[in-house]
N, C-alpha and C positions, 0 to 999 in steps of 0.2 A: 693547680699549683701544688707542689708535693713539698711536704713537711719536710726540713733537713735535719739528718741527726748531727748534734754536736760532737766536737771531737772530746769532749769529756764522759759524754753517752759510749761514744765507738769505744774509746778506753777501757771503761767498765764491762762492755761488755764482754771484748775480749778478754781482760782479764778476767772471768767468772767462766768465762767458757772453756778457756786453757787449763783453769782449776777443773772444774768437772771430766776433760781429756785426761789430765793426770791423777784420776779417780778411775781411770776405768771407762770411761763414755763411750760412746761408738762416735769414731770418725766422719763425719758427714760429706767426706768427698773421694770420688772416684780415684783410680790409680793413676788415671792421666792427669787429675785436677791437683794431686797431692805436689809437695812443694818438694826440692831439692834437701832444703832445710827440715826435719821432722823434729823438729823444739815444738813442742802442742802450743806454746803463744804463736806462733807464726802458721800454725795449721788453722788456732784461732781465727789468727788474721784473714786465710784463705776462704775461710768461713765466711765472713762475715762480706767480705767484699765480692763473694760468689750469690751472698742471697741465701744460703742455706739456713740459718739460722732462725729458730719458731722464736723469736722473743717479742716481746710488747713494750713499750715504753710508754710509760703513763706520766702527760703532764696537765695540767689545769683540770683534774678528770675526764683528760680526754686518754682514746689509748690509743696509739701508733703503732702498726706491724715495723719492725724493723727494714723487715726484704722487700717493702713498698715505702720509705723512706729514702732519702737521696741523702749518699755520703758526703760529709763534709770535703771539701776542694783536695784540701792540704789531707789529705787520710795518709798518706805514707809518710810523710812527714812527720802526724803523729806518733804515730806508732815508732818511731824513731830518739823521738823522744825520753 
């Protein structure tokens, strides 16, 4: 059974990721992967839902790789939000 990230997790993360992109970061997706849209929240988002992302999520001291993590149902949704 795989752990699922909440949509308040997916949130956060993108938004820290989208900050870090508009610092400078290196893009983590190819030119075919890259979105129509280039707003770094939404390259974020392509991130995160590609599996690119090193992040960990630590809960009960446990820690959870992100991109072995099952996204929440409603993810687009979220992020629409």
């Amino acid at each position: 059974m795989s752990i699922a990230l909440t949509k308040y997790e997916a949130c956060e993360i993108v938004g820290n990721r989208a900050l870090l992109l508009a610092s400078g970061s290196n893009i983590l997706l190819s030119k075919e992967e890259m979105p129509q849209n280039t707003d770094f929240y939404v390259i974020a988002q392509r991130e995160l839902l590609l599996g690119r992302l090193d992040v960990v999520v630590i809960r009960d001291d446990k820690e959870y790789h992100v991109s072995k993590m099952q996204l929440p149902d409603n993810i687009m949704d979220t992020f629409l939000d």
